[in-house]
N, C-alpha and C positions, 0 to 999 in steps of 0.2 A: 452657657455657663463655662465651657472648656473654654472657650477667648478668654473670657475675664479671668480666669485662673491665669492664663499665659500673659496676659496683659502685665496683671499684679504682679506676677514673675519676673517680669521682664523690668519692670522696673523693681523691683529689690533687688536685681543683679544689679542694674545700673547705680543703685543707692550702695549699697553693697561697695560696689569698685573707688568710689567716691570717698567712702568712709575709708577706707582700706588704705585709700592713695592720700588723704586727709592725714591720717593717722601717723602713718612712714615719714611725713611732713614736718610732721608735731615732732616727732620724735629724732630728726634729723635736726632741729633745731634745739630742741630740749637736751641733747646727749654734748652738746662744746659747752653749752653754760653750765652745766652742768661743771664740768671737768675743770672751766676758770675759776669755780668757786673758792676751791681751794689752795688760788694761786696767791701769795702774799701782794700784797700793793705793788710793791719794788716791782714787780715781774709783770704790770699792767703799764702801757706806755699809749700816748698817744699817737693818730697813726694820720701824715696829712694829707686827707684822704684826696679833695679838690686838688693838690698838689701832684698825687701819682694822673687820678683820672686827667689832668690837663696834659699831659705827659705825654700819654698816651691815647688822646686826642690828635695833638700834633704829630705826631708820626703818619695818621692817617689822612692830614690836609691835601698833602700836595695829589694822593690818592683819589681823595673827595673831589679838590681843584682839577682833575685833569679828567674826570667824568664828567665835569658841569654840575655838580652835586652840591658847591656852597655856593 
């Protein structure tokens, strides 16, 4: 009976952590939309995103190229 108690234990800590670290997630993401809500239109722009990441891809080729990596 005392395993099974430790067992069950041991996973509601594990759920437990999960939940916890789930949660900080939810809420890491819920707190910036949050705060654009109240941003007038004018003050939302598009951002080109494929354009920065390609960017910043390149920089890391000749890197890439000179491990035998592409």
């Amino acid at each position: 009976m005392l395993q099974w108690v430790r067992q069950h234990l041991s996973l509601w800590d594990a759920s437990h952590e999960q939940i916890a670290r789930i949660d900080g997630l939810i809420k890491k993401l819920i707190e910036p939309a949050r705060s654009e809500e109240d941003l007038p239109a004018s003050a939302v722009t598009e951002v080109p995103l494929s354009e920065i990441v390609q960017t910043c891809v390149q920089t890391f080729i000749p890197l890439a190229e000179s491990k035998n990596k592409v």
